[in-house]
C-alpha positions as CSV (number, residue, x, y, z in Angstrom):
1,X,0.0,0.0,0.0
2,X,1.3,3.5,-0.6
3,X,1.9,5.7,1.9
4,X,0.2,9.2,1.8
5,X,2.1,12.1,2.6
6,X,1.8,16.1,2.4
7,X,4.4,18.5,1.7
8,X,3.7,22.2,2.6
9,X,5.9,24.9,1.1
10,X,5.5,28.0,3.3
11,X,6.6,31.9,1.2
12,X,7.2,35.1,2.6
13,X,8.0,37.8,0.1
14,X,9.8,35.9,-2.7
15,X,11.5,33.3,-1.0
16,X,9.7,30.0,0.3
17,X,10.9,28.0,3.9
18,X,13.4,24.8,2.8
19,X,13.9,22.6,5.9
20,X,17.4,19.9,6.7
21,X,16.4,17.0,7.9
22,X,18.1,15.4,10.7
23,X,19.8,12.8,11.5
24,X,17.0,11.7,13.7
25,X,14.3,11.3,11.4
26,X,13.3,7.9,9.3
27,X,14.0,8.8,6.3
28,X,16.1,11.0,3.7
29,X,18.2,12.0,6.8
30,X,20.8,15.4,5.8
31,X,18.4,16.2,2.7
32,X,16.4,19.6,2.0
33,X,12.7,19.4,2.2
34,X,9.4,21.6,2.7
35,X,7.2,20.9,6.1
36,X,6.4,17.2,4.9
37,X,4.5,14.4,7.0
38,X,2.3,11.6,7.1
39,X,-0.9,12.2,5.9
40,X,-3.1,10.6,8.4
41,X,-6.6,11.2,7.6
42,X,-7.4,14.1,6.3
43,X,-4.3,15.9,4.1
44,X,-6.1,19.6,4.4
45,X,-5.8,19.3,8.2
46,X,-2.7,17.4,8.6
47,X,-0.7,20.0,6.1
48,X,-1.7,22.6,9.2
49,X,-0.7,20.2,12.0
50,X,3.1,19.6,10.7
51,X,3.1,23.5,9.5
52,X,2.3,24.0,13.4
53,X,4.9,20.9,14.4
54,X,7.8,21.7,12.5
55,X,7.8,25.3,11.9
56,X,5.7,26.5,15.4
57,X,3.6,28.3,13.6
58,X,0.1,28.3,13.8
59,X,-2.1,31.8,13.1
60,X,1.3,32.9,10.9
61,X,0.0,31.0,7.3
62,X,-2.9,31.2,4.7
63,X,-3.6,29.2,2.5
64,X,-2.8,29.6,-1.1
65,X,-3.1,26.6,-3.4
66,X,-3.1,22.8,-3.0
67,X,-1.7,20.9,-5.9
68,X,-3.2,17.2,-7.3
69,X,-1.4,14.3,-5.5
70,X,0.9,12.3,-7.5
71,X,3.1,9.3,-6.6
72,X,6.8,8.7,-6.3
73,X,8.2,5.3,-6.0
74,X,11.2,4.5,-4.3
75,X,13.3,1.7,-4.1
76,X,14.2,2.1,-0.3
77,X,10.6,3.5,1.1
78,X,8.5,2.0,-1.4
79,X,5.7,4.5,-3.2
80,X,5.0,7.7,-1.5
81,X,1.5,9.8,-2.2
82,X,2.7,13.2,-2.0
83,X,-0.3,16.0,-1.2
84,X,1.5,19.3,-2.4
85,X,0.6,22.7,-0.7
86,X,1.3,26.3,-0.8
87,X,1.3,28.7,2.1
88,X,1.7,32.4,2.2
89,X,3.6,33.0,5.8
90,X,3.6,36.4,7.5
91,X,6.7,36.2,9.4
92,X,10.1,34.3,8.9
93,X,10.5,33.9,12.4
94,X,10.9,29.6,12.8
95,X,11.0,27.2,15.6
96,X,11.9,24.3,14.3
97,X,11.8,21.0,16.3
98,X,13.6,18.0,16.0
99,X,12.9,16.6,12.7
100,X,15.3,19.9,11.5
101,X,19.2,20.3,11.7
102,X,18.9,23.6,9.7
103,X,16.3,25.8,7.9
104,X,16.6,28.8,5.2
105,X,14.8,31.1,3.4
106,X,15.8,30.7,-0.4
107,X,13.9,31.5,-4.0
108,X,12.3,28.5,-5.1
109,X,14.8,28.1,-7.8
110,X,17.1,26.5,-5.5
111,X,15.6,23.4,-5.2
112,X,17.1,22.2,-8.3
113,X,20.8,22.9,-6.6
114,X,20.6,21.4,-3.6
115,X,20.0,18.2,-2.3
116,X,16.7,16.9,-1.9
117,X,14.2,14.4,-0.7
118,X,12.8,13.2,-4.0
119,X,10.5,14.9,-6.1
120,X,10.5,18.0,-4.2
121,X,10.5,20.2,-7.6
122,X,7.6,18.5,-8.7
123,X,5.8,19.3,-5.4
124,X,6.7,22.7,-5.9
125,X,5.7,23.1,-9.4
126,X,2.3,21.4,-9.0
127,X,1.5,24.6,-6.9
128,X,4.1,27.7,-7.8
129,X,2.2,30.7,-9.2
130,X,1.8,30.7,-13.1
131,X,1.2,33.6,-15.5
132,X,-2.5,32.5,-15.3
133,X,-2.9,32.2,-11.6
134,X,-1.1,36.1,-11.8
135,X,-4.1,37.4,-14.1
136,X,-6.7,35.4,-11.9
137,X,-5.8,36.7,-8.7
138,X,-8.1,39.9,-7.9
139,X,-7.9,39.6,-3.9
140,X,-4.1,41.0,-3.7
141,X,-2.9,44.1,-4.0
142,X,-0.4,45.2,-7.1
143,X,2.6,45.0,-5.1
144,X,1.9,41.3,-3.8
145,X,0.8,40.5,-7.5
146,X,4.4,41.9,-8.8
147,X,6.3,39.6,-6.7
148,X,4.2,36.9,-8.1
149,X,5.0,38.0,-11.5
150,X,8.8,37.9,-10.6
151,X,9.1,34.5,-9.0
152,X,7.1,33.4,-12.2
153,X,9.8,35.1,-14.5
154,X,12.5,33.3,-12.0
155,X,10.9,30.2,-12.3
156,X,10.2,29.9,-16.0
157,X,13.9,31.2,-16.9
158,X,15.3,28.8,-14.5
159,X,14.1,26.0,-16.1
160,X,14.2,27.7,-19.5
161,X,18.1,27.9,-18.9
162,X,18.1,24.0,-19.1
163,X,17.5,24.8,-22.9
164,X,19.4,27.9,-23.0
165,X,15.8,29.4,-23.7
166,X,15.6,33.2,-24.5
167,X,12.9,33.0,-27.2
168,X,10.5,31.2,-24.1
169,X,12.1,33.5,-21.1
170,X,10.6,36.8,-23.5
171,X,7.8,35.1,-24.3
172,X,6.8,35.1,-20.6
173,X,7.8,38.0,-19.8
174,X,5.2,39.6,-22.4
175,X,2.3,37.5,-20.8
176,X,3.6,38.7,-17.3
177,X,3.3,42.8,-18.4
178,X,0.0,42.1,-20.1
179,X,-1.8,40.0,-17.0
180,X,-2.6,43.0,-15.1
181,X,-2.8,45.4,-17.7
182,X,-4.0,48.9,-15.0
183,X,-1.2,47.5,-12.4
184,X,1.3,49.5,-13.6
185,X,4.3,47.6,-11.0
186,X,3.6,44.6,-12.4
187,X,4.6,45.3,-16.0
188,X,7.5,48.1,-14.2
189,X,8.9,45.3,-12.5
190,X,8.6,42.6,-14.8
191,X,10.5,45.2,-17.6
192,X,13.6,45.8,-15.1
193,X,14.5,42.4,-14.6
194,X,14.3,41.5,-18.5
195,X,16.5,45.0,-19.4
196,X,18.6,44.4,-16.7
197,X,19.8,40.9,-17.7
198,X,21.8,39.7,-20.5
199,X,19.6,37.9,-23.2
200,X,20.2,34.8,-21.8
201,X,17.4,32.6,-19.3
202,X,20.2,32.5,-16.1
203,X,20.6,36.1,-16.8
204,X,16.9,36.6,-16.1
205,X,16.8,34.3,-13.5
206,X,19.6,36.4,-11.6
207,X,17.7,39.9,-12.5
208,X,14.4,38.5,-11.0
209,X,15.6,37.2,-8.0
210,X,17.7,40.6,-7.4
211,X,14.7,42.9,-8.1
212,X,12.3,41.1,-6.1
213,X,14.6,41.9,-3.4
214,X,14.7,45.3,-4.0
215,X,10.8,45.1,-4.1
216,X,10.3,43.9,-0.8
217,X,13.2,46.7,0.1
218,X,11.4,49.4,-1.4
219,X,7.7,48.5,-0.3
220,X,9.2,48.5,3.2
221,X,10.9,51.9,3.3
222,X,7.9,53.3,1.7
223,X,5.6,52.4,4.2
224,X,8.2,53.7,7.0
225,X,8.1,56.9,5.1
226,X,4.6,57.8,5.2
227,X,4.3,56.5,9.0
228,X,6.5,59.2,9.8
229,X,4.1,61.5,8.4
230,X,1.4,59.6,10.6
231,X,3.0,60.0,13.7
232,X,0.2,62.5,15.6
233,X,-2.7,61.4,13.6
234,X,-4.7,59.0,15.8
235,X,-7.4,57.8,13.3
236,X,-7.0,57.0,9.9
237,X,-9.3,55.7,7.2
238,X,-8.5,53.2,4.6
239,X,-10.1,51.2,2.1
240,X,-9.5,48.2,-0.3
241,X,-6.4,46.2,0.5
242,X,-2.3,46.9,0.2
243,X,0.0,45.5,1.9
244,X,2.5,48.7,2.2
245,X,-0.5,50.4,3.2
246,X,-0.9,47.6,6.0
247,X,2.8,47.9,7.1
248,X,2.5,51.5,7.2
249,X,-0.2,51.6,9.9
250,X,1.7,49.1,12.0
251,X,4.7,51.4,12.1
252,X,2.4,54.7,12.5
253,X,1.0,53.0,15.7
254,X,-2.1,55.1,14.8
255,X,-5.0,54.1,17.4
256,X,-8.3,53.7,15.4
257,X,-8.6,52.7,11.8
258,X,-11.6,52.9,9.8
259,X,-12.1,50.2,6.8
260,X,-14.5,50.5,4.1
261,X,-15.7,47.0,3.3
262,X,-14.5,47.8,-0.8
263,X,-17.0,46.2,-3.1
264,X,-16.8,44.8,-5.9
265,X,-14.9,41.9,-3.7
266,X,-14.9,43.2,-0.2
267,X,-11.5,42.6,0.7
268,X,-11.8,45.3,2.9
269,X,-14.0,42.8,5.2
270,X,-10.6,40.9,5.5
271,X,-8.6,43.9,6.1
272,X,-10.7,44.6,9.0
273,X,-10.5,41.6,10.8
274,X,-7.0,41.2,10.3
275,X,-6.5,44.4,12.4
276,X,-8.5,43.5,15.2
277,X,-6.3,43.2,18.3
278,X,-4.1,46.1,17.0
279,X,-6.3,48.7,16.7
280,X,-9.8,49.7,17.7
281,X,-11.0,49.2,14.0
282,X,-14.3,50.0,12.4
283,X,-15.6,48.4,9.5
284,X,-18.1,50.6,7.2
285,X,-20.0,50.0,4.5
286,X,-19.0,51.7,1.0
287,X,-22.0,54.0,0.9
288,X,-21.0,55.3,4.4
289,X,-17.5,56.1,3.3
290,X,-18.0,60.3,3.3
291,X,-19.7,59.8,6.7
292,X,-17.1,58.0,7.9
293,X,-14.3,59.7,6.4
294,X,-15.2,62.9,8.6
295,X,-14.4,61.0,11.7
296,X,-10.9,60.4,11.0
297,X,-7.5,62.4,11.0
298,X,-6.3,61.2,7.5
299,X,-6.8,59.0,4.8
300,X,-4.2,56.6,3.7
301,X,-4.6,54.4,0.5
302,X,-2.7,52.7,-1.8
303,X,-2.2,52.6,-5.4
304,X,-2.4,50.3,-8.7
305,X,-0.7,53.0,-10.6
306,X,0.3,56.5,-10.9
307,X,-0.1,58.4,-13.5
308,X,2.8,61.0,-15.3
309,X,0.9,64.0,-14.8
310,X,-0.1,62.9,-11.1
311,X,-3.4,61.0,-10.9
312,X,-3.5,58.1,-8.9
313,X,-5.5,54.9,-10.0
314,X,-6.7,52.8,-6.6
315,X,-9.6,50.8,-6.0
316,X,-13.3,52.4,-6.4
317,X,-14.4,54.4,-3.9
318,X,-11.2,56.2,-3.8
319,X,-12.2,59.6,-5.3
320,X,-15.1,59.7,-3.2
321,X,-12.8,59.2,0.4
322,X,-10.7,62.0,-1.3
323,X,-13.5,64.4,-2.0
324,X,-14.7,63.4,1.4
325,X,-11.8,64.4,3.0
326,X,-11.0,68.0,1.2
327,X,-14.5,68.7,2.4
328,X,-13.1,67.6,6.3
329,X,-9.8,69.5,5.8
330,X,-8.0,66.6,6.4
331,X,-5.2,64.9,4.7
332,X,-5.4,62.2,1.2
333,X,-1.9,60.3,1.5
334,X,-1.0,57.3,-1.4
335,X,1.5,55.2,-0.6
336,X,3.6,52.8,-2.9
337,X,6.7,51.7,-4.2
338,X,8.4,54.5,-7.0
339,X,7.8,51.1,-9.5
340,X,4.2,51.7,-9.5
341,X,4.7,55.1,-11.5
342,X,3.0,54.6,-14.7
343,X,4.7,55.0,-18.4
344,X,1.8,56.6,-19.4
345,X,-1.9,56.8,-18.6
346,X,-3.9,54.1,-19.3
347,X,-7.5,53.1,-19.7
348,X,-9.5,51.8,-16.1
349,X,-12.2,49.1,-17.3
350,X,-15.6,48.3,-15.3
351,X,-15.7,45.1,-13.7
352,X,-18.4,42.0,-14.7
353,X,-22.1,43.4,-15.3
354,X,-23.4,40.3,-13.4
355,X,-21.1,41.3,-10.4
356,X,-23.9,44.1,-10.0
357,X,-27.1,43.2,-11.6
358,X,-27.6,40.1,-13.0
359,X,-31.7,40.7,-14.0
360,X,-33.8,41.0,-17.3
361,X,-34.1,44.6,-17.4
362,X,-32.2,46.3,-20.5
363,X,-30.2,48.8,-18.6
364,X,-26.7,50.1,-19.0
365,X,-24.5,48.8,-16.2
366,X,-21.4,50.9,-14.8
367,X,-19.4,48.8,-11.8
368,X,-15.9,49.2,-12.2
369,X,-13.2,47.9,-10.0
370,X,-10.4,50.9,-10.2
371,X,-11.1,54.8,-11.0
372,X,-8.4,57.7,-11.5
373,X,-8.2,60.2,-8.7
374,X,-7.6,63.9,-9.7
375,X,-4.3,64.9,-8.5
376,X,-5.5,67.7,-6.8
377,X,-7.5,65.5,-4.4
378,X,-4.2,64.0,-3.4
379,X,-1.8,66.0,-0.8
380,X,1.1,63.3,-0.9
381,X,1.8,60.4,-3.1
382,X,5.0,58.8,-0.5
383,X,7.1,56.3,-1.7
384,X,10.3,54.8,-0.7
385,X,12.0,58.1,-2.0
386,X,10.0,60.0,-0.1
387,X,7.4,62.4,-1.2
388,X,7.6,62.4,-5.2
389,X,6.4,66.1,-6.8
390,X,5.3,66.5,-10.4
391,X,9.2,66.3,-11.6
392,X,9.7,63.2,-9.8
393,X,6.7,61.6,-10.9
394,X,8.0,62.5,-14.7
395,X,11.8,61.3,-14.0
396,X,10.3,58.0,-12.6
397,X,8.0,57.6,-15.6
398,X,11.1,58.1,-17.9
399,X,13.1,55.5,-16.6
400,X,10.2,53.4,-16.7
401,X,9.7,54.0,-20.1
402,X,13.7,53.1,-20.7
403,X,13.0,49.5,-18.9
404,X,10.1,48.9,-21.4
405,X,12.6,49.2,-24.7
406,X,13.8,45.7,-23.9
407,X,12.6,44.3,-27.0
């Protein structure tokens, strides 16, 4: 009979959690695995207990894709049923217990250097992110989604570079810039690796890991700019979700936060909850956003793109926080990464009709996603440069455009 197994890969940022075995444990003692263990029962549950077991973490993971099980004989241990999972991890801070001699954080391209229980690229490849799962994905925010598009560039060039594979390394690289065509940071990012590497796949390979690094870097210092700007504002509104935006608030310390719930997709219901025990949050509905926004001290967004001449594209219900605010006298902030600064403007497009009305009636339907906000309605657009003016925003969009001549 085979035996089941699961094997849990656990990411933060671009890097995903590889684990020594020791010399303790009953098999492939000294090789590199993911969180791996008998699947007793249910795989779903189990995947959790031996995250919890080997790693000690338990609230730290969410859940990001489960892969199709496939088999893997071999000759010493007989025919393995390996359950392949994929966990997005909030902190890299590990407690290992004895099954583990060592543990690293690594891009997933390593697995094919080091040594490894068997199969442990095929586990990872029946659940890495894809170009499609890049384009599918509207429950991140751009800067999440761009590091996504990079460890897909990484990936595909690594194993592209078996064949010495330019011509399919390019070819991925255009699918990448077009899968979230009004995310101007994925296509930004996606460009600077490509023009930064020779035209060769482990050239890419090399660029993509490096700028993802930077990414994270960048994301980072941007969100400790703008908390410094935060610093005696005690209530701040926000809406839709962005994780520099989320890291900002935690390093503004800013007692009360008030989330708009953010339809169509009401991530901002997530958001919410995710701040509870932090702050005294309040979750409000989209319609009750001007109401709302009186009540606070600032509000602080993100952004899918910036435009040259200064308008920010963010998630619906933007421009109406902004107007909302001018009326209060209080301060619009956007915060994001320089990369998001658009090459030029480009077109916002409504979401699905049936996402709003799905009836009989024969009536025009307008429920878009994303909007353009005027800049006037925005006091600060913060990045990891600090405050970018007009002739930032221009020089940013230049260099951007220079990354896009790649081909």
């Amino acid at each position: 009979m085979p035996t089941h197994v699961v094997t849990a890969f656990l990411r933060n940022g671009p890097d995903v959690l590889l684990l020594r075995r020791s010399d303790d444990v009953g098999s492939y003692p000294g090789q590199w695995g993911a969180v791996a263990g008998h699947a007793e029962g249910d795989p779903d549950a189990q995947a959790r207990v031996e995250i919890a077991e080997e790693t000690g973490l338990h609230d730290a993971v969410s859940l990001v894709r489960r892969g199709d099980p496939f088999e893997v004989t071999d000759p010493e241990h007989g025919t393995w049923v390996v359950h392949p999972y994929f966990f997005d991890c909030d902190t890299r801070n590990v407690d290992p217990n004895w099954e583990t001699a060592d543990y690293e954080w690594v891009p997933a391209t390593e697995i094919r250097e080091l040594d490894t229980v068997p199969e442990l690229w095929t586990s990872y490849d029946a659940v890495r992110p894809t170009v499609e799962t890049v384009a599918g994905d509207d429950e991140h925010g751009s800067a999440y989604l761009s590091l996504r598009a990079l460890d897909v560039l990484r990936d595909e060039a690594a194993l592209a570079a078996d064949d010495g594979g330019w011509p399919a390394v390019a070819e991925t690289a255009r699918r990448l810039r077009d899968a979230k065509p009004g995310m101007a940071v994925v296509r930004n990012r996606v460009n600077r690796a490509v023009t930064t590497a020779d035209r060769a796949a482990d050239s890419v390979e090399a660029a993509a890991r490096e700028v993802a690094r930077e990414a994270v870097d960048a994301d980072d210092r941007a969100a400790s700019n703008v908390a410094s700007e935060l610093d005696d504002i005690d209530a701040v509104f926000t809406l839709s979700r962005s994780g520099t935006v989320e890291r900002a608030l935690y390093h503004a310390r800013s007692e009360q936060v008030f989330v708009a719930e953010s339809r169509p997709g009401g991530e901002g219901i997530a958001v919410a909850e995710s701040f509870v025990g932090d702050f005294d949050v309040t979750l409000t509905s989209d319609a009750n956003v001007p109401a709302t926004v009186a009540d606070a001290d600032a509000v602080l967004v993100g952004a899918d793109a910036v435009f040259p001449d200064g308008r920010v594209v963010n998630k619906v219900g933007t421009r109406a926080a902004a107007l909302a605010a001018r009326d209060a006298g209080i301060p619009v902030l956007v915060v994001c990464a320089a990369d998001k600064v658009a090459l030029e403007p480009h077109p916002v497009g409504d979401s699905e009709a049936g996402s709003l009305y799905d009836g009989d009636a024969q009536l025009d339907v307008c429920d878009p996603v994303f909007e353009v906000v005027p800049a006037r309605l925005v006091d600060g657009v913060v990045t990891e440069e600090g405050r970018l003016d007009s002739a930032d925003v221009e020089r940013v969009a230049d260099e951007h455009r220079r990354w896009a001549d790649w081909e």
